[in-house]
C-alpha positions as a printed Julia matrix, in Angstrom:
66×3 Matrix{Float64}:
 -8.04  -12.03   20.48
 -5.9    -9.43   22.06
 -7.76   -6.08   21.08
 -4.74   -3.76   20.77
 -3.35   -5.83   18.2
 -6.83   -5.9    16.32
 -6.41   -2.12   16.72
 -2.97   -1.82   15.34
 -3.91   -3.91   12.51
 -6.65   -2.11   11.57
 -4.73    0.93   11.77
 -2.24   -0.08    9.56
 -4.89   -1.19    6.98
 -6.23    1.96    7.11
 -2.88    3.52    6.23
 -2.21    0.92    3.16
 -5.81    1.82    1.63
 -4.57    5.35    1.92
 -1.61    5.12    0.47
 -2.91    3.02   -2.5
 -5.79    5.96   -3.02
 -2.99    8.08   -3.27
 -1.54    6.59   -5.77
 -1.38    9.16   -9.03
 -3.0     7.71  -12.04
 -1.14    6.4   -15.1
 -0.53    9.27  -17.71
 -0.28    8.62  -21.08
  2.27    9.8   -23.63
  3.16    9.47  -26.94
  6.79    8.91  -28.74
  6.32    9.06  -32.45
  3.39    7.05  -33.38
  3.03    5.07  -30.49
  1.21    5.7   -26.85
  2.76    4.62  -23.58
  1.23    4.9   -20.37
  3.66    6.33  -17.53
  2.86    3.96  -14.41
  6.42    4.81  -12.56
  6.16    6.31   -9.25
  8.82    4.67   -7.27
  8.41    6.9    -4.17
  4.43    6.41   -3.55
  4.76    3.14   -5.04
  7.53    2.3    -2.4
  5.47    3.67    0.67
  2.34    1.44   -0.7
  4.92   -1.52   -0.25
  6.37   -0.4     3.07
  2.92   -0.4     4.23
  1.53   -3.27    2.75
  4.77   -5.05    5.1
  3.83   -3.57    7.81
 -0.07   -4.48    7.62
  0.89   -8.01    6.72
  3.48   -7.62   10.41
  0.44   -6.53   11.75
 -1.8    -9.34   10.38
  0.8   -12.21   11.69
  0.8   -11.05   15.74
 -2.57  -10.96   15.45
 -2.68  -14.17   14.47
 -0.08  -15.58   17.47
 -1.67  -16.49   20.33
 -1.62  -14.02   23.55
């Protein structure tokens, strides 16, 4: 196992648990007698997917033999 890849994966999981931490929680609201829950946050919810790419990039050369 070629250890800088085992560090740049681990890295990058590190990064995708952040990122998902980050994540604000869903707030609810309420239109007329009903109560939604607001779960749309393109921007962080974009990075978490970026990075959740990038892990899985990370998780594939690791896997390749050296």
């Amino acid at each position: 196992m070629n250890r800088t890849k085992l560090n740049v994966a681990v890295s990058e999981a590190q990064r995708f648990i952040a990122l998902a931490k980050q994540l604000p929680k869903p707030e609810p609201y309420t239109s007329g007698e009903h109560t939604f829950t607001h779960d749309y946050f393109p921007k962080q919810q974009g990075s978490i997917k970026r990075a959740s790419m990038d892990l899985t990039r990370a998780l594939a050369d690791l896997r390749k033999p050296s």
